[in-house]
C-alpha positions in Angstrom: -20.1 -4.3 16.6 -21.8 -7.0 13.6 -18.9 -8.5 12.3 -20.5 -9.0 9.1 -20.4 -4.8 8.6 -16.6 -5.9 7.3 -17.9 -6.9 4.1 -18.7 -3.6 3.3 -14.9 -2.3 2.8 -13.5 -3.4 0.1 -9.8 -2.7 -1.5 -8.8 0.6 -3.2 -6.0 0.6 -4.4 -3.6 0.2 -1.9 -5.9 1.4 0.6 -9.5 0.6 1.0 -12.9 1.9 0.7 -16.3 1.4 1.9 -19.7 0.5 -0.1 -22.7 2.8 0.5 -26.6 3.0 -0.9 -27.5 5.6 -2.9 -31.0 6.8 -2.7 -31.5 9.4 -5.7 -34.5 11.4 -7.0 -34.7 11.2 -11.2 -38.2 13.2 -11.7 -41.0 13.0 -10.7 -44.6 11.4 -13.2 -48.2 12.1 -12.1 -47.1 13.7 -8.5 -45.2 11.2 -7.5 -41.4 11.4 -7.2 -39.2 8.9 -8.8 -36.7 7.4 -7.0 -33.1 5.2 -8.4 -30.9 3.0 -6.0 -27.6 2.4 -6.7 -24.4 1.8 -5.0 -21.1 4.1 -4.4 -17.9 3.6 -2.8 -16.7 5.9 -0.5 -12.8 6.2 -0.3 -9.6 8.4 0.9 -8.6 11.0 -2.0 -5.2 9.6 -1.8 -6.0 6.2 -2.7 -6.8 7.0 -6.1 -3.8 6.4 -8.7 -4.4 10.4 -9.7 -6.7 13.1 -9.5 -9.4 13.6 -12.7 -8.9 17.0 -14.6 -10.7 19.4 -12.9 -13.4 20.1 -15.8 -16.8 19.3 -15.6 -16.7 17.8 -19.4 -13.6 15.5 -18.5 -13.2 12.4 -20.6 -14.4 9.6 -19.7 -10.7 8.0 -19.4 -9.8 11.1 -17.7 -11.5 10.2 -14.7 -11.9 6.0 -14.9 -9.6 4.1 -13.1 -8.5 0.7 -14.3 -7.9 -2.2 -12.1 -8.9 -0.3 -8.8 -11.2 -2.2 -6.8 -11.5 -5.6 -5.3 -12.5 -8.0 -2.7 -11.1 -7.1 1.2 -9.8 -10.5 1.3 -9.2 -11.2 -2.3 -6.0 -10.6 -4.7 -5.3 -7.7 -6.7 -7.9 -5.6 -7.5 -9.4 -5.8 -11.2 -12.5 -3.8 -11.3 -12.8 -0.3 -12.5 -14.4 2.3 -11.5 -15.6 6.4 -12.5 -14.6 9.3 -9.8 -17.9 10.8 -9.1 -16.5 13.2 -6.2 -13.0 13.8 -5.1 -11.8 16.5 -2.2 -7.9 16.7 -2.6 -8.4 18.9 1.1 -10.6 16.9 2.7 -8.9 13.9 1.2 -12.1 12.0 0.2 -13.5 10.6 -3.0 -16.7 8.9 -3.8 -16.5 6.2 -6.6 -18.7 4.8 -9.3 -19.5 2.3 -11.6 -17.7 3.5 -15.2 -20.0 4.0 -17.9 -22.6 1.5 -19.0 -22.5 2.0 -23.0 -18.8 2.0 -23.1 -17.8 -0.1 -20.6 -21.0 -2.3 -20.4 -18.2 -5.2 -19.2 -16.6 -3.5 -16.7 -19.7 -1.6 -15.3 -21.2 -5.1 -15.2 -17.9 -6.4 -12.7 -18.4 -3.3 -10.6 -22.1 -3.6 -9.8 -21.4 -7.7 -9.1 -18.6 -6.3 -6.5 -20.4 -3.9 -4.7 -24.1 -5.8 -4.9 -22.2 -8.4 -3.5 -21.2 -6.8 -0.2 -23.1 -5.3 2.9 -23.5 -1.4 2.4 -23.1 0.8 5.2 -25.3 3.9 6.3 -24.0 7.6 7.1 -24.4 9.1 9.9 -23.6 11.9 12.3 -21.0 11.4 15.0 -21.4 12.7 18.9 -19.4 15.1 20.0 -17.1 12.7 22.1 -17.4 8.7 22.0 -16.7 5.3 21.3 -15.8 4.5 17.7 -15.0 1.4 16.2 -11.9 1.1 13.2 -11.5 -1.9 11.1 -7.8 -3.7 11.8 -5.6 -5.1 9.2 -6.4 -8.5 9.8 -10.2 -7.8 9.5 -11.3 -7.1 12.8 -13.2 -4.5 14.7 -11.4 -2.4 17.2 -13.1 0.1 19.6 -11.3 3.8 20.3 -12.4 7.0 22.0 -12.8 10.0 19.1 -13.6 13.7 19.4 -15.8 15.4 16.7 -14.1 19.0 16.0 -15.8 21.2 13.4 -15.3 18.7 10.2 -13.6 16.3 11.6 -13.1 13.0 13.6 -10.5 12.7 15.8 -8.9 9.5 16.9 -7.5 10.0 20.4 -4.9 7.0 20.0 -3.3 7.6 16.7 -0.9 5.1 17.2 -3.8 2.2 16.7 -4.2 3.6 12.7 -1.9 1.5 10.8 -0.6 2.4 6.9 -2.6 0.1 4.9 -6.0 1.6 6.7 -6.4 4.6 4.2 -10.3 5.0 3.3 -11.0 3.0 5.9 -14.7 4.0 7.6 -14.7 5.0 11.0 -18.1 3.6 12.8 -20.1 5.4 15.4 -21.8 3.6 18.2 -25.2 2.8 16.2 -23.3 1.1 13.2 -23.1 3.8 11.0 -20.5 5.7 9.5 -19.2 8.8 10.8 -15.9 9.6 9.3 -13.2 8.5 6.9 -9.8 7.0 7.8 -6.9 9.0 6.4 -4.2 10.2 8.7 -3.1 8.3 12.0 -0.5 10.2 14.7 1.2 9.5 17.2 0.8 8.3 20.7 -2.4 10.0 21.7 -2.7 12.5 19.7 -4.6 11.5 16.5 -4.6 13.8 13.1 -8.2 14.6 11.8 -10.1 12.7 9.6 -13.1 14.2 8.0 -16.6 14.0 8.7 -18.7 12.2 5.8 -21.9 14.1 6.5 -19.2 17.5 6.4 -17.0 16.6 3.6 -19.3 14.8 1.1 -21.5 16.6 -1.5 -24.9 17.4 -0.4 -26.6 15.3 -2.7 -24.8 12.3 -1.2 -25.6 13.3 2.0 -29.4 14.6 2.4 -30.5 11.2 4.0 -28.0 11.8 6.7 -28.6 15.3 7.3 -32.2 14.8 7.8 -31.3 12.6 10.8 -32.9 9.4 8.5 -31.8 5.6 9.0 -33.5 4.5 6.0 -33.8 5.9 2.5 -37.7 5.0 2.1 -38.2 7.5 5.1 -35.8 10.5 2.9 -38.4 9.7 -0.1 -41.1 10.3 1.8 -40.0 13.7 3.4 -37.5 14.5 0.7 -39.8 17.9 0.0 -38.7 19.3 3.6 -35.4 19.2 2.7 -36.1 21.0 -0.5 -38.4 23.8 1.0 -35.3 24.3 3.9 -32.9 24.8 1.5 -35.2 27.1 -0.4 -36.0 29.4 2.6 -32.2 29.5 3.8 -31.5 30.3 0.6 -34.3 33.0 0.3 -33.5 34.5 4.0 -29.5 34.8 3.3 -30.3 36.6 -0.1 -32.4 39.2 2.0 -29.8 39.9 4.6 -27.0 40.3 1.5 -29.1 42.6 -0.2 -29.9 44.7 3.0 -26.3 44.7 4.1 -25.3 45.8 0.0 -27.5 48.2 0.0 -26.5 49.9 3.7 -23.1 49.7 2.4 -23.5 51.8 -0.5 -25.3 54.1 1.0 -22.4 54.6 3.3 -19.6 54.3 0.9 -17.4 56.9 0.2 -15.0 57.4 -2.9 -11.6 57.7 -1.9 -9.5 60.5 -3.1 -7.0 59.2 -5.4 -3.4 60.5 -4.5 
């Protein structure tokens, strides 16, 4: 395992998180698409000091964190950051930088944290492997782990320590396949969730298109749309067959 992939976790709190490229379409001028990079952090839900109301016109203090984020090996952390994303289930979050009108100085300490560190990739897990977590004192540590529906399962919890919340969990090719959150006990490890599983789908379409690099999901970033379009188009057919057998079938029932 590169032991330089460390300086892509950073602290969260009490916990930790991981840095991650962003690779997102903003329009599209003349035919061709137009494309931003920016960086996100990905982190266990239960890091964050609270949860952001649960309305989509929130206020912008309602879901900034003060003082969250920091260097692995630094002091306290003093950066801020917006919740994008956050799974209280799943126990994931992805983080931002905090608005750059309002908070031009903070969103400027933010993007100096995170441009300043390694970003990992996401990726898929195998169905059983070798994983790799990151140690308290900063070092790489290979385990067995079991892929189960939308999770990652370490099979010696006893090597997840508190302090290792958000956390990634690496597959063998360097990339990452879960999120710390839970540990267990003696071999039997509690499950972690899958990022490609657990994360929104717009964070995510890279990964699910099996790509390595963002360049190659801008270039075949249509076959993603026109799959999602036709799944779309072929459940909608089956629902609207199965309604309409249904009510031909139905029968009122007598009230008593």
């Amino acid at each position: 395992m590169d032991p330089s992939l460390v300086k892509a976790v950073i602290k969260v709190g009490d916990g930790r998180g991981f840095i991650i490229e962003h690779h997102e379409q903003i329009g599209s001028f003349r035919g061709e698409r137009g494309f931003l990079d920016y960086r996100l952090v990905i982190t266990a839900a239960h890091c964050l000091p609270h949860f952001p109301a649960c309305h989509r016109a929130s206020y912008l203090e309602e879901r900034t964190y003060e003082r969250l984020l920091g260097p692995l090996a630094g002091p306290k952390p003093d950066v801020w950051a917006e919740c994008l994303f956050a799974d209280p289930i799943a126990d994931i979050a992805v983080l931002g930088s905090p608005d750059g009108q309002e908070l031009f100085d903070q969103a400027e300490a933010y993007n100096a944290l995170v441009d300043g560190s390694r970003a990992l990739r996401i990726g898929k897990g195998r169905r059983h492997g070798e994983a790799y977590l990151l140690t308290l004192d900063a070092q790489w540590m290979n385990c067995l782990m079991e892929c189960s529906g939308r999770s990652v399962l370490i099979k010696n919890g006893s090597l997840i320590k508190a302090g290792m919340s958000g956390s990634p969990i690496l597959g063998s090719r360097s990339a990452a396949i879960g999120l710390l959150c839970v540990g267990g006990s003696g071999g039997i490890g509690w499950p972690n969730p899958s990022l490609v599983d657990n994360l929104p789908c717009w964070l995510t379409q890279g990964a699910l298109l099996g790509h390595t690099q963002t360049r190659t999901t801008e270039r075949y970033a249509h076959l993603a749309d026109g799959a999602l379009r036709a799944a779309t188009d072929q459940f909608a057919a089956v629902y609207q067959k199965a309604k309409k057998a249904g009510s031909r079938n139905h029968k009122p029932r007598k009230r008593l």
